[in-house]
KOLMI-786124 format. One record per residue: x, y, z of N, C-alpha, C, O, CB in turn. Coordinates in Angstrom, 3 decimals. Glycine has a CB too. Layout:
BEGIN
{rec {X, Y, Z}, {X, Y, Z}, {X, Y, Z}, {X, Y, Z}, {X, Y, Z}}
...
# end
This chain:
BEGIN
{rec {72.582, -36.231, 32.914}, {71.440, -36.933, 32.403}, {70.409, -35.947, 31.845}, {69.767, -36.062, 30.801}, {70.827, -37.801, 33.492}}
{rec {70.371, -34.871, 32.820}, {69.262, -34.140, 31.830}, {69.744, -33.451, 30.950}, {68.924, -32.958, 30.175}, {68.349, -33.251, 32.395}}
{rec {71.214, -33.142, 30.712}, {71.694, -32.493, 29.401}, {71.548, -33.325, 28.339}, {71.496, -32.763, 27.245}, {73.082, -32.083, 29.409}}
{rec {71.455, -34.693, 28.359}, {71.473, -35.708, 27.516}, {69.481, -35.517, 26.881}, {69.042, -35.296, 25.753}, {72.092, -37.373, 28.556}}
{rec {68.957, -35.671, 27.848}, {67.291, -35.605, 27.850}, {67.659, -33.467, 27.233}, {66.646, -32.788, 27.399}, {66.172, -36.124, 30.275}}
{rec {67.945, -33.280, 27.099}, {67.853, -31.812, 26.530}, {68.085, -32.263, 24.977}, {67.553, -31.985, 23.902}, {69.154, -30.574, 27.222}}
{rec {68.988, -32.974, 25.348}, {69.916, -32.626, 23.918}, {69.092, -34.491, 22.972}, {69.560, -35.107, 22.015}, {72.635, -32.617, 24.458}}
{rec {68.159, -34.718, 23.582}, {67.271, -35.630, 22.418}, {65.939, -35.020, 22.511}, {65.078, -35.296, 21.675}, {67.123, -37.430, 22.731}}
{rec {65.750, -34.319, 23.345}, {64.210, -33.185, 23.131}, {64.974, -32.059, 22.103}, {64.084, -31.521, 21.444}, {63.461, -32.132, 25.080}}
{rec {66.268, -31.531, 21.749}, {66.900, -30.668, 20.904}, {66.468, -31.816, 19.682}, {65.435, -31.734, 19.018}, {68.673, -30.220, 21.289}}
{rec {67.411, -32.803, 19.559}, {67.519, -33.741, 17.949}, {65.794, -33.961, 17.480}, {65.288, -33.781, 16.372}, {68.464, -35.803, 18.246}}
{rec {65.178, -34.392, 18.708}, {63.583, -34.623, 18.056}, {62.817, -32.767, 17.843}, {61.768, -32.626, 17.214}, {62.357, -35.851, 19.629}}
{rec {63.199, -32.137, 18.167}, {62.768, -31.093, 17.981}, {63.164, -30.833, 16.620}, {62.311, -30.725, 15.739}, {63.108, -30.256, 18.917}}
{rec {64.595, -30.708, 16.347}, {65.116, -30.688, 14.634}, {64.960, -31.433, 13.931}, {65.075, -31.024, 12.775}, {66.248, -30.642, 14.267}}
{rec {64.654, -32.771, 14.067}, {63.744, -33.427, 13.065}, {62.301, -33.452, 12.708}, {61.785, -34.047, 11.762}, {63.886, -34.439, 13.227}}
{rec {61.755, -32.743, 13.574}, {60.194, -32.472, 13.467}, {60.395, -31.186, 12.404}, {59.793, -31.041, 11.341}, {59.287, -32.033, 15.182}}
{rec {61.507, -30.206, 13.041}, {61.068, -29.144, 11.722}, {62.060, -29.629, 10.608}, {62.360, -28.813, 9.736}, {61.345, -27.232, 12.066}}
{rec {62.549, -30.789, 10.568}, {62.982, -30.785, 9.518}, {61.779, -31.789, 8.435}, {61.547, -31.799, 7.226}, {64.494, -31.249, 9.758}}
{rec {61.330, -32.420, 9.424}, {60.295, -33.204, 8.729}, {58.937, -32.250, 8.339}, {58.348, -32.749, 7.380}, {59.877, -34.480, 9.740}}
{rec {58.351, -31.116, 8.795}, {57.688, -30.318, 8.820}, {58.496, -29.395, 6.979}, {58.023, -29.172, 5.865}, {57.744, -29.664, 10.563}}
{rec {59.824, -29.159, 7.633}, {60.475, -28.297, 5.701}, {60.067, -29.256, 4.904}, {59.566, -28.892, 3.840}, {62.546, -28.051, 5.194}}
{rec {60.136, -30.308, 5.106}, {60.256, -31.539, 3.993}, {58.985, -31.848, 3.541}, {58.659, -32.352, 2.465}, {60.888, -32.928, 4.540}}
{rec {58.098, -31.390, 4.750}, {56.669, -31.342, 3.790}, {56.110, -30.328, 3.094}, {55.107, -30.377, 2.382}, {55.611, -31.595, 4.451}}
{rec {57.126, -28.988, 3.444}, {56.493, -27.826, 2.738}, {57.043, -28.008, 1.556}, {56.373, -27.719, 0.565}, {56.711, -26.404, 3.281}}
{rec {58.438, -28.549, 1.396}, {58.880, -28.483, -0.055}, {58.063, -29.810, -0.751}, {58.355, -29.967, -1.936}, {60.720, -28.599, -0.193}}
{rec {57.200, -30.672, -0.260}, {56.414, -31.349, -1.147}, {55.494, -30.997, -1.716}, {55.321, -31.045, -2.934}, {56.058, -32.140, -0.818}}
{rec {54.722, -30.562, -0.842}, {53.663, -29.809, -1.333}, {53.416, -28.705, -2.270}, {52.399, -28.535, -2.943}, {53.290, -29.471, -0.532}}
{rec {55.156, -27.503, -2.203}, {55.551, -26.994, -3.526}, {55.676, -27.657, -4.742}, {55.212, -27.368, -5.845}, {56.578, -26.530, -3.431}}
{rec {56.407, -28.638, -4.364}, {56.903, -29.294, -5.518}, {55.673, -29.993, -6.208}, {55.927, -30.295, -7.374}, {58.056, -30.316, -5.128}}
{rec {54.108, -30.406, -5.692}, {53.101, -30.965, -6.323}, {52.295, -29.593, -6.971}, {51.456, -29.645, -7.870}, {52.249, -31.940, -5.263}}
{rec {52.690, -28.569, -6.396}, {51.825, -27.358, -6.736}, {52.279, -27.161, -8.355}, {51.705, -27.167, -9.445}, {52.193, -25.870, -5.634}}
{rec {53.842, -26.959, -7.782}, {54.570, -26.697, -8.954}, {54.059, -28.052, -10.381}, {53.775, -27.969, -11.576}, {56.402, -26.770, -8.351}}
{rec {54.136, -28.822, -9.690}, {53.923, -30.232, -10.722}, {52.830, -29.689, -11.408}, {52.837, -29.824, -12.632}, {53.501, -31.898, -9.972}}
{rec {51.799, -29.044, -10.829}, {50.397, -29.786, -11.224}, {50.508, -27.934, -12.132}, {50.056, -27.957, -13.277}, {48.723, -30.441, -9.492}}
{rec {50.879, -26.969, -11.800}, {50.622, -25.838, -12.949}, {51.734, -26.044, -13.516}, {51.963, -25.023, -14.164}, {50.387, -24.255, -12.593}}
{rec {52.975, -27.131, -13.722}, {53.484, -27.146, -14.873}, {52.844, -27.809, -16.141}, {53.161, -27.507, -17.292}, {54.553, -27.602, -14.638}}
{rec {51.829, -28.825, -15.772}, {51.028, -29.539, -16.071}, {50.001, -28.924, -16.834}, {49.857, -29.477, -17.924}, {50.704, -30.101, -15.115}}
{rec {49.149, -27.856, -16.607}, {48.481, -27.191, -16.732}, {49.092, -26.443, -18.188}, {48.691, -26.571, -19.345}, {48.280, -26.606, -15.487}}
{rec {50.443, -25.457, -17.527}, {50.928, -24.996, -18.653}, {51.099, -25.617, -19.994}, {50.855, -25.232, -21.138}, {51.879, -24.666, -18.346}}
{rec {51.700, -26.925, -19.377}, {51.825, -27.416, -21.011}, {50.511, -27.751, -22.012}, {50.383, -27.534, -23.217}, {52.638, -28.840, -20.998}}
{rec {49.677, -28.301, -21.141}, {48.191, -28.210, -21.882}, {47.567, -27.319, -22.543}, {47.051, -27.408, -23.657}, {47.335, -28.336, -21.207}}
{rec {47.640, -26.187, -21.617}, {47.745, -24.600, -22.626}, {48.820, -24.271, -23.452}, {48.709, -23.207, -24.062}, {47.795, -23.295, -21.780}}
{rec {49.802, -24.906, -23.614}, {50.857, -24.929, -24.654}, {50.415, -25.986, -25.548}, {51.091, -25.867, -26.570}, {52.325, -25.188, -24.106}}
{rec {49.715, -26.833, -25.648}, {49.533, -27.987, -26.718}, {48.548, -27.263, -26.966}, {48.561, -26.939, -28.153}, {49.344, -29.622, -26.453}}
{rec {47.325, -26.672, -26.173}, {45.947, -25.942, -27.147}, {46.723, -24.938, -27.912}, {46.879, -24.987, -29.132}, {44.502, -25.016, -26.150}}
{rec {47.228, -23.973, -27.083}, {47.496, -22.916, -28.372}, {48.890, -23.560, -29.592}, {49.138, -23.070, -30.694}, {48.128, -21.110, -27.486}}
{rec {49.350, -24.337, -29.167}, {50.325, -25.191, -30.904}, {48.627, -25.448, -31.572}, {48.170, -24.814, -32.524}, {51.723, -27.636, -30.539}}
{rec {47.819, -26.637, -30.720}, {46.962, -26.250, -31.879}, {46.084, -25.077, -32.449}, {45.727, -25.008, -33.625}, {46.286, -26.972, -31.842}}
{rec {45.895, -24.506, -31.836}, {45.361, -23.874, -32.260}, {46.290, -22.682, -33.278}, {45.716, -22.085, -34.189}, {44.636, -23.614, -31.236}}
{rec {47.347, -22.520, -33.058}, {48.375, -22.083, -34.263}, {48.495, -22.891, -35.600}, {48.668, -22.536, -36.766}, {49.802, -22.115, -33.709}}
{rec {48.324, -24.224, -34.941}, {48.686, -25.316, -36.330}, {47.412, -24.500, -37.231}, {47.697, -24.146, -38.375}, {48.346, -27.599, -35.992}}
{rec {45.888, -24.186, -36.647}, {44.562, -24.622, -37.351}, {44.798, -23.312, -38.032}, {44.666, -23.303, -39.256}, {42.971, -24.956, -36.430}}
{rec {45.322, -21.547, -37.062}, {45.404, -20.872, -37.880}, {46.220, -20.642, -39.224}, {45.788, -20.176, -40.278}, {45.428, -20.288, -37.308}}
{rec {47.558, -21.101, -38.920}, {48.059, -21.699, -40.361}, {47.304, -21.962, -41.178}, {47.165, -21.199, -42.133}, {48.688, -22.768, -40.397}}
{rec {46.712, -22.906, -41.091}, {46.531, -23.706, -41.783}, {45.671, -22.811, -42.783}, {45.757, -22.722, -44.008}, {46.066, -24.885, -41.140}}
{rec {44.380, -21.855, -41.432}, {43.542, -20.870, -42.540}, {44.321, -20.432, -43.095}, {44.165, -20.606, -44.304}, {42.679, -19.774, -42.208}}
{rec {45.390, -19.761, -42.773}, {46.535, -18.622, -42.940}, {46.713, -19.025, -44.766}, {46.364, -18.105, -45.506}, {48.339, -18.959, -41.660}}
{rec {47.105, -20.018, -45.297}, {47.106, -20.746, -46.140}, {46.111, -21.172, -46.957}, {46.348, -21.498, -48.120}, {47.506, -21.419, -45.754}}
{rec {44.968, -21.208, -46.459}, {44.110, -21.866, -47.275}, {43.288, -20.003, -48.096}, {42.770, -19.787, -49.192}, {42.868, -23.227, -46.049}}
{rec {43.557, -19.080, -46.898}, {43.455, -17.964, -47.132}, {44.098, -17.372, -48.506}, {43.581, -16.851, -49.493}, {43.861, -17.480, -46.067}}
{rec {45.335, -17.646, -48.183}, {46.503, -17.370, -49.119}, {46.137, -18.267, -50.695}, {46.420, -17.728, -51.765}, {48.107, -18.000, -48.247}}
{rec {45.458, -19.734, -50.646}, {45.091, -19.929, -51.935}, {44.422, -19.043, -52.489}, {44.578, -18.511, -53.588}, {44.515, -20.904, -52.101}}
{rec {43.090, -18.769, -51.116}, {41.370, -17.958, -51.905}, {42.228, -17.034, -52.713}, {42.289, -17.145, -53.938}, {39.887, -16.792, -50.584}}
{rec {43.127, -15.801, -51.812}, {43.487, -14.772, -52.456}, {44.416, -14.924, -53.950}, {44.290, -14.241, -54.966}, {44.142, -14.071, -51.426}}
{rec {44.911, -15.510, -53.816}, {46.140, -16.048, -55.053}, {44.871, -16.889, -56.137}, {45.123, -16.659, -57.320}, {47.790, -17.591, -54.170}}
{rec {44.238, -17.337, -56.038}, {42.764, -17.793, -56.746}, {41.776, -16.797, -57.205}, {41.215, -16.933, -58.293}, {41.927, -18.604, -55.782}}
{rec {41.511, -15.681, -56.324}, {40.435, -14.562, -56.516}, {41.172, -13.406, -57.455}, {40.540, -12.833, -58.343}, {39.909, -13.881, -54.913}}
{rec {42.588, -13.111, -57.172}, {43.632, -12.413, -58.154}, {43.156, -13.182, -59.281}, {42.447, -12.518, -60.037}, {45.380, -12.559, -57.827}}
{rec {43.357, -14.516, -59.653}, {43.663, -14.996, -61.029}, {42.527, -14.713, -61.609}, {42.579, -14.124, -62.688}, {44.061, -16.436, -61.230}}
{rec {41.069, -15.108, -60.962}, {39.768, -14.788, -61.491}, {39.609, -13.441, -61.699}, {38.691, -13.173, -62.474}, {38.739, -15.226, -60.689}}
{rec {40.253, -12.453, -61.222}, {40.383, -11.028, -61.385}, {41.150, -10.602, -63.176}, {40.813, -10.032, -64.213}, {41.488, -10.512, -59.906}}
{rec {42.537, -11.456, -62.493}, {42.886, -11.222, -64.547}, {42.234, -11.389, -65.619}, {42.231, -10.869, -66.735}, {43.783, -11.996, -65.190}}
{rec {41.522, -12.432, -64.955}, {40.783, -13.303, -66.079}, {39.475, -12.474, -66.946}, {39.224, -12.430, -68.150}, {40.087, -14.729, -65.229}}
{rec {38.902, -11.957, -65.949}, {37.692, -11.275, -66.146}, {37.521, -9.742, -66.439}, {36.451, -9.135, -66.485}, {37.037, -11.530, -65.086}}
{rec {38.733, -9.254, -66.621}, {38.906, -7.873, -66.591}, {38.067, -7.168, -67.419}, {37.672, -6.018, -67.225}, {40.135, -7.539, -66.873}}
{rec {37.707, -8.150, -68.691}, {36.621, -7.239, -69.808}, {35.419, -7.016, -69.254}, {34.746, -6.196, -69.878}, {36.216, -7.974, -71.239}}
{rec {34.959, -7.436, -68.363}, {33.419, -6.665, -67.891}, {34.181, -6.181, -66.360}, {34.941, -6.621, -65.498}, {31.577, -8.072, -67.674}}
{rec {33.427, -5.023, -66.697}, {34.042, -3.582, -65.407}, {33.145, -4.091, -64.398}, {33.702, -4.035, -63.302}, {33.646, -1.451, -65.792}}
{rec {32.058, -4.533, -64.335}, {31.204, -5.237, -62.732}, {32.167, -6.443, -62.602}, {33.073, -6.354, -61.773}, {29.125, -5.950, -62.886}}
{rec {32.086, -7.186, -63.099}, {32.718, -8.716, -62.542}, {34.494, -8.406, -62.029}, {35.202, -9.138, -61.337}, {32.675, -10.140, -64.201}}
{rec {34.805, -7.201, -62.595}, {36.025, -6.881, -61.822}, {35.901, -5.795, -60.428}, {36.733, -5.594, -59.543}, {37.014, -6.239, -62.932}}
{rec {34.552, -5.210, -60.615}, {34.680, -4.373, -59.594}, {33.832, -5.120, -58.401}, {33.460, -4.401, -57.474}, {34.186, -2.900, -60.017}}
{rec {33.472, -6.648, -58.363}, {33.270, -7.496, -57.750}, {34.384, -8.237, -57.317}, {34.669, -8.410, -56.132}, {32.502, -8.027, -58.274}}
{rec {34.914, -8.605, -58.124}, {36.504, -9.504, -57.814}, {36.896, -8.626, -56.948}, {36.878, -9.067, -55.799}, {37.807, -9.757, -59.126}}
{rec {37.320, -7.321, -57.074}, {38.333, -6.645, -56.230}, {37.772, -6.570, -54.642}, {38.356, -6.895, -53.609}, {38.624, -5.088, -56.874}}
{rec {36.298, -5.969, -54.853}, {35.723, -6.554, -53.718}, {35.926, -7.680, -52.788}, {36.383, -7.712, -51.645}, {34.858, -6.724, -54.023}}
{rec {35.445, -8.647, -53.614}, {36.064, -9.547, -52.749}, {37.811, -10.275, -52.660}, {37.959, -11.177, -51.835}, {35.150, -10.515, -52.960}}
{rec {38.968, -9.878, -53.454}, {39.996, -9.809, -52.755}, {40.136, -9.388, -51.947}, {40.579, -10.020, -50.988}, {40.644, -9.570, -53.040}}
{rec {39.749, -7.699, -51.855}, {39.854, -6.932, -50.761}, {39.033, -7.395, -49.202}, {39.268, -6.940, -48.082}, {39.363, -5.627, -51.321}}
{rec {38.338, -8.117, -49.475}, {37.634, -8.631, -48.388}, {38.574, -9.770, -48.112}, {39.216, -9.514, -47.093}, {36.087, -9.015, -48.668}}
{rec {38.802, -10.584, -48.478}, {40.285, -11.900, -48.696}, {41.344, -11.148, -47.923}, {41.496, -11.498, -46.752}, {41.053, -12.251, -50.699}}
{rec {42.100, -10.169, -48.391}, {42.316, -9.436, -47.906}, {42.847, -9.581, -46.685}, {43.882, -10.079, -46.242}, {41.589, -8.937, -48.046}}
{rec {41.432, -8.757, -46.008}, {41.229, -7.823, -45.135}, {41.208, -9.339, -43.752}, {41.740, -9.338, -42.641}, {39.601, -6.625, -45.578}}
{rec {40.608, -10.146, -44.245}, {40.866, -11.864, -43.858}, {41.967, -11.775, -43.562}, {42.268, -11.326, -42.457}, {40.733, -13.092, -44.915}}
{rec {42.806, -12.135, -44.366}, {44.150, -12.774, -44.573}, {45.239, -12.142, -43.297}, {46.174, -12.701, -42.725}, {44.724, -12.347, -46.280}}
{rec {44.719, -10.864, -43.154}, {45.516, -9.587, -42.513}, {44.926, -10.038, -40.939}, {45.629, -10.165, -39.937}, {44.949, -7.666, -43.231}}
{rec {43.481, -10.234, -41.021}, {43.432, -10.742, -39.501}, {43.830, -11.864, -38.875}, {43.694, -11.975, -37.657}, {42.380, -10.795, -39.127}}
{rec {44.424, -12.924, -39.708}, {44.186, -14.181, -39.450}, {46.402, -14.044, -39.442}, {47.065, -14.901, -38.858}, {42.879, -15.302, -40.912}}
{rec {46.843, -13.244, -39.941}, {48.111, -12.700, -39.869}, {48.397, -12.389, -38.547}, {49.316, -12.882, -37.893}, {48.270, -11.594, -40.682}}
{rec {47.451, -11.414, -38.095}, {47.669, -11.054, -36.765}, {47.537, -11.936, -35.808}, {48.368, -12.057, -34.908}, {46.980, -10.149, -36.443}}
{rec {46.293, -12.760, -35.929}, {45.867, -13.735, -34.727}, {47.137, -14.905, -34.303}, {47.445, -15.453, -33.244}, {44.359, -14.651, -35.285}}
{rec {47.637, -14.960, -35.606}, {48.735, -15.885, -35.970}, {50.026, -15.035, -35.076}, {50.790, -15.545, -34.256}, {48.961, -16.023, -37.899}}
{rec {50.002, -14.196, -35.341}, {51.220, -13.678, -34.652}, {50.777, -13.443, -33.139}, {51.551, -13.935, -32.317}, {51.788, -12.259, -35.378}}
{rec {49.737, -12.820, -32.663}, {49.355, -13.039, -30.702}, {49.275, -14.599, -30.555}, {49.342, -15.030, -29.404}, {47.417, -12.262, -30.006}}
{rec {49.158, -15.369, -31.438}, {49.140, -17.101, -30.464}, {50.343, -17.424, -31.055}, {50.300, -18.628, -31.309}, {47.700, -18.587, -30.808}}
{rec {51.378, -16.956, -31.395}, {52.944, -17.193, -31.452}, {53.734, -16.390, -30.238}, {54.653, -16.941, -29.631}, {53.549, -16.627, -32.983}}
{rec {53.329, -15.129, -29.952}, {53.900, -14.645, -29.063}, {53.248, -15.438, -27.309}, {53.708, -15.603, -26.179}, {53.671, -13.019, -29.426}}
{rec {52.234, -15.661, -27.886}, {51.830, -16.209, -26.637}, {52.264, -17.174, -26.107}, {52.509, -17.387, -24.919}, {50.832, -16.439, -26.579}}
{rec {52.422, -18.078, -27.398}, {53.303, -19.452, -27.261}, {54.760, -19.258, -26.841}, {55.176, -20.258, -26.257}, {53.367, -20.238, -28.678}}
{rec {55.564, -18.389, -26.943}, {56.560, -17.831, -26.345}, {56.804, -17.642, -25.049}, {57.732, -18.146, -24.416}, {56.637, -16.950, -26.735}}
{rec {55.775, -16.741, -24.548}, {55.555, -16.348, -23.570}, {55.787, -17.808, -21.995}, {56.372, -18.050, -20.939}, {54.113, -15.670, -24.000}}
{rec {54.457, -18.499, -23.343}, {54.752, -19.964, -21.944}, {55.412, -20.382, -22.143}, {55.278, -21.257, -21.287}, {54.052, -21.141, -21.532}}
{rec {56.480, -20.711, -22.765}, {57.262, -21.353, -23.131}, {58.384, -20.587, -22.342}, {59.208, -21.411, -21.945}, {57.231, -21.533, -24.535}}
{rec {58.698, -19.364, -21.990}, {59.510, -18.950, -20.945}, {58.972, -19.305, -19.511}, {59.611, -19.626, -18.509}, {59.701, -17.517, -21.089}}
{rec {57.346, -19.128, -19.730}, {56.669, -19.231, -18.099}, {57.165, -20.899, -18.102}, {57.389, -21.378, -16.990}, {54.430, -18.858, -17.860}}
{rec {57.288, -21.517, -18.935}, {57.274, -23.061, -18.562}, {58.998, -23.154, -18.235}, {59.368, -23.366, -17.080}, {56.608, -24.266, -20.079}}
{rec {59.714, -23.027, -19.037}, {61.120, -22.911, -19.125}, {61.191, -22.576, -17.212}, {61.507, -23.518, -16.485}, {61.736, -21.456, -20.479}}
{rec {60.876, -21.222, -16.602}, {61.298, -20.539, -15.654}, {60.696, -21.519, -14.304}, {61.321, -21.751, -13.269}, {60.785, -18.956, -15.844}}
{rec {59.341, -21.993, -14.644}, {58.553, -23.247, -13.570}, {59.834, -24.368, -13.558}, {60.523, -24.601, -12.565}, {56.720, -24.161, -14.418}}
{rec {59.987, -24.976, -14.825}, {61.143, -25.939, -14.244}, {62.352, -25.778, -13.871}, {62.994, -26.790, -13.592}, {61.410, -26.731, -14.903}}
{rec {62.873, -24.690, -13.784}, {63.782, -24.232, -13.240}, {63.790, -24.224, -11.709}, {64.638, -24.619, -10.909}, {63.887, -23.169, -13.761}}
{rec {62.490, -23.608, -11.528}, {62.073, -23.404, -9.853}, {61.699, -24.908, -9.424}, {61.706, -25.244, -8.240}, {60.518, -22.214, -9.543}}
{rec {61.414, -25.679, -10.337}, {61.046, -27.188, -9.925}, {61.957, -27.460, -9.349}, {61.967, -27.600, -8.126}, {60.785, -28.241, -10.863}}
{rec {63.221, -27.640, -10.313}, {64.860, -28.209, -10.252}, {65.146, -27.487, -8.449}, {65.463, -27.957, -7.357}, {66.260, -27.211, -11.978}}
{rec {64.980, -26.822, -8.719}, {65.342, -25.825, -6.920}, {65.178, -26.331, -6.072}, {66.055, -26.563, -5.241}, {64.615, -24.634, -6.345}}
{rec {63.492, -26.827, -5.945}, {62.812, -27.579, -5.123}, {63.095, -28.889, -4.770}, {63.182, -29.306, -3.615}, {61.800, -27.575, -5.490}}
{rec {63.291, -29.760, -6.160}, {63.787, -31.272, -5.837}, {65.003, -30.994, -5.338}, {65.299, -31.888, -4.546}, {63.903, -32.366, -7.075}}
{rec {66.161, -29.884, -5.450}, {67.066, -30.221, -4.745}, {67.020, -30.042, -3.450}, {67.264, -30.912, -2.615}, {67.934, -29.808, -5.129}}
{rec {66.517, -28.236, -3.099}, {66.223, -28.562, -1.783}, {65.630, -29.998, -1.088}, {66.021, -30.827, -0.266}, {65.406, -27.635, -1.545}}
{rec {64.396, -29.754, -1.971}, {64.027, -31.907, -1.042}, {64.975, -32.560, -0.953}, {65.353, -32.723, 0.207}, {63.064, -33.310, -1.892}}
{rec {65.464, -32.956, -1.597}, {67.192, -34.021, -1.438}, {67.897, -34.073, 0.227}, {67.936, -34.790, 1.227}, {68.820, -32.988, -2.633}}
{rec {68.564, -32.308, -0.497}, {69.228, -31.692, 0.093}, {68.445, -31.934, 2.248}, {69.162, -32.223, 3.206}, {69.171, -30.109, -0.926}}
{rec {67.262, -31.741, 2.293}, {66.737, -31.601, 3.358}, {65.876, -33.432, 3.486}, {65.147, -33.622, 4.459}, {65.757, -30.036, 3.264}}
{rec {65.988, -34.093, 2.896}, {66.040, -35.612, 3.290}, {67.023, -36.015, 3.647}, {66.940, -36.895, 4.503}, {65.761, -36.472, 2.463}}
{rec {68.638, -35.530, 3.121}, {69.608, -35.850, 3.377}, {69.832, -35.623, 5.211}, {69.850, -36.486, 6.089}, {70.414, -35.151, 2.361}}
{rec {69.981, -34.123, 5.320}, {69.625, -33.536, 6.188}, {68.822, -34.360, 7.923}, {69.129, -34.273, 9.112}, {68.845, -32.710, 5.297}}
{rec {67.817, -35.037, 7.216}, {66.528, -35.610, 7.653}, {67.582, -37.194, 8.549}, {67.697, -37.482, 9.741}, {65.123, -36.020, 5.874}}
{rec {68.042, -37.737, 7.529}, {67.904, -38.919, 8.150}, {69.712, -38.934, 8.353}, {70.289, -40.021, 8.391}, {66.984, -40.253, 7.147}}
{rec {70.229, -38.064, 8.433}, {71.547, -37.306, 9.257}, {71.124, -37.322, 11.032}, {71.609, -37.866, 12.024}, {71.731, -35.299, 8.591}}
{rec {69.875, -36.344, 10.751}, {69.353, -35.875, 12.046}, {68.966, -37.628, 12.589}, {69.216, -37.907, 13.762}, {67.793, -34.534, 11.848}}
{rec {68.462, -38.541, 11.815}, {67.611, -39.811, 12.525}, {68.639, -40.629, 12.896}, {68.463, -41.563, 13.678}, {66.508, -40.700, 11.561}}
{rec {69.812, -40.338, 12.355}, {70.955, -41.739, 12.738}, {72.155, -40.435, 13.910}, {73.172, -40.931, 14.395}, {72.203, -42.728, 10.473}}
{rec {71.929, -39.334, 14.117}, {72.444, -38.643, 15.232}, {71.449, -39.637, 16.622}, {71.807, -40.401, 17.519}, {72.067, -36.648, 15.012}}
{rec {69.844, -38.999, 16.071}, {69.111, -39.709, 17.239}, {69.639, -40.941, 17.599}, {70.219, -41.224, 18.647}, {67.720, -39.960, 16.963}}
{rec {69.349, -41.777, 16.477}, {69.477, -43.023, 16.863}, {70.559, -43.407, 18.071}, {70.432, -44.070, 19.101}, {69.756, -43.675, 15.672}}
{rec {71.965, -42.510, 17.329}, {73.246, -42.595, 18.097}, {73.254, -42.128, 19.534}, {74.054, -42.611, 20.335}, {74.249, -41.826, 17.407}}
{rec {72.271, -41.083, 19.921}, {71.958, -40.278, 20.996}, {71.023, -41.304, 21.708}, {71.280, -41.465, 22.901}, {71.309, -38.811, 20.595}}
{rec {70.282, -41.820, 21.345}, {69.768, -43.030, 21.891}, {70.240, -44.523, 22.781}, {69.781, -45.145, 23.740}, {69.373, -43.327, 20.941}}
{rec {71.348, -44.660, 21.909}, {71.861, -45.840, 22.055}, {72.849, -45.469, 23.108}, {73.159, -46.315, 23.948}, {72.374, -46.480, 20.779}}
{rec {73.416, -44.167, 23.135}, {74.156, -44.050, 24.303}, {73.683, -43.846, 25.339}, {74.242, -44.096, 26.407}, {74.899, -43.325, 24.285}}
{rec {71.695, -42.973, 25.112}, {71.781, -42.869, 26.707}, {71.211, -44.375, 26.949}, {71.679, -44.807, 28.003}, {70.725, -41.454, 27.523}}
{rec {70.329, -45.335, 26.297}, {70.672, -46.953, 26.835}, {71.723, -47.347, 27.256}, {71.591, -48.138, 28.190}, {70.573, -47.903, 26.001}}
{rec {72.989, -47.078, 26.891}, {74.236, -47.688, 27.342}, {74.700, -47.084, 28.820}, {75.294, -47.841, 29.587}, {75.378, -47.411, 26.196}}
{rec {74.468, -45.931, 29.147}, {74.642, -44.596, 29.918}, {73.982, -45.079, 31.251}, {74.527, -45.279, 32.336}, {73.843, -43.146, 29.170}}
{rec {72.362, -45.246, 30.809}, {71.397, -46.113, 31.597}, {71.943, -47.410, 31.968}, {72.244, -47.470, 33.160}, {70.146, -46.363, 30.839}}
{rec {72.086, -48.116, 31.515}, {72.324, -49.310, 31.459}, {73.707, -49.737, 32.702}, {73.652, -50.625, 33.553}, {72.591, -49.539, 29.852}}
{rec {74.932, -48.724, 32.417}, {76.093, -48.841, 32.805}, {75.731, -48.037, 34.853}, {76.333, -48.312, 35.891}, {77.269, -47.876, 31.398}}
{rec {74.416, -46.954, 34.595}, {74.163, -45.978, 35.815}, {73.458, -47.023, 36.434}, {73.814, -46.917, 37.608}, {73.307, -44.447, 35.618}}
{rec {72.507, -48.172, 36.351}, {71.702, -49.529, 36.570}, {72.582, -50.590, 37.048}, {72.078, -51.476, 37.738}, {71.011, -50.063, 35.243}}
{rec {74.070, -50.630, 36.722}, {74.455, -51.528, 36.955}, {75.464, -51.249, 38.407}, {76.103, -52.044, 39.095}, {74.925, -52.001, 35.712}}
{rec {75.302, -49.943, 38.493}, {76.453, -49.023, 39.793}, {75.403, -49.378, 40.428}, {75.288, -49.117, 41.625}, {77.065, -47.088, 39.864}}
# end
């Protein structure tokens, strides 16, 4: 009898830490939820904010392809060209930063896009472990149960001697 009383203070003991894992992997798994969450939001600001630099990137690319033509155009007075060039070169010098910025919020966008890629990966881990350790869980509750019902029967049959 008391190996029996051992051995359901053992099963409730392993379902407490199994119910105890089962809450640590929830609480990962909401952590995880909530900065995958996060990430992607900082992945939709910087798309936009890539879309907007494009977009200068381009509108850049008219000025300059526009400030060239006004450059051909005007070549007979030596100020109005040594103004034009000026300001291509300033267009330019634009165009070249807005090149670069374009390329750090592409790599960046990369970047999360692996950090996001590698989070759901570790997500996937987690929901299985959870599974895996609910499964586990209510294995352990229908052992009890079974450990139960025998020592009622056990009782029951020692009650009736």
């Amino acid at each position: 009898m008391d190996k029996l009383r051992d051995k359901i203070n053992s099963l409730r003991a392993e379902a407490e830490a199994a119910n105890g894992r089962a809450d640590t992997a929830e609480d990962a798994l909401k952590k995880f939820s909530i900065l995958q969450t996060e990430r992607e939001q900082e992945l939709v600001s910087l798309q936009n904010r890539i879309a907007l630099l494009e977009a200068e990137a381009d509108r850049r690319d008219a000025q300059l392809s526009e400030a060239k033509q006004i450059q051909k155009d005007s070549e007979a007075t030596l100020n109005q060209s040594d103004v034009l060039v000026r300001k291509v070169d300033t267009l330019e010098d634009k165009l070249d930063s807005a090149e670069t910025q374009l390329r750090d919020a592409l790599e960046n966008a990369r970047r999360l896009d692996l950090e996001n890629e590698k989070l759901q990966r570790t997500l996937v881990q987690y929901e299985k472990d959870k599974e895996r350790m609910e499964l586990k869980y209510e294995t352990l509750l229908k052992d009890f149960g079974d450990a139960k019902d025998e020592l009622e029967r056990t009782l029951n049959s020692l009650s009736d001697l």
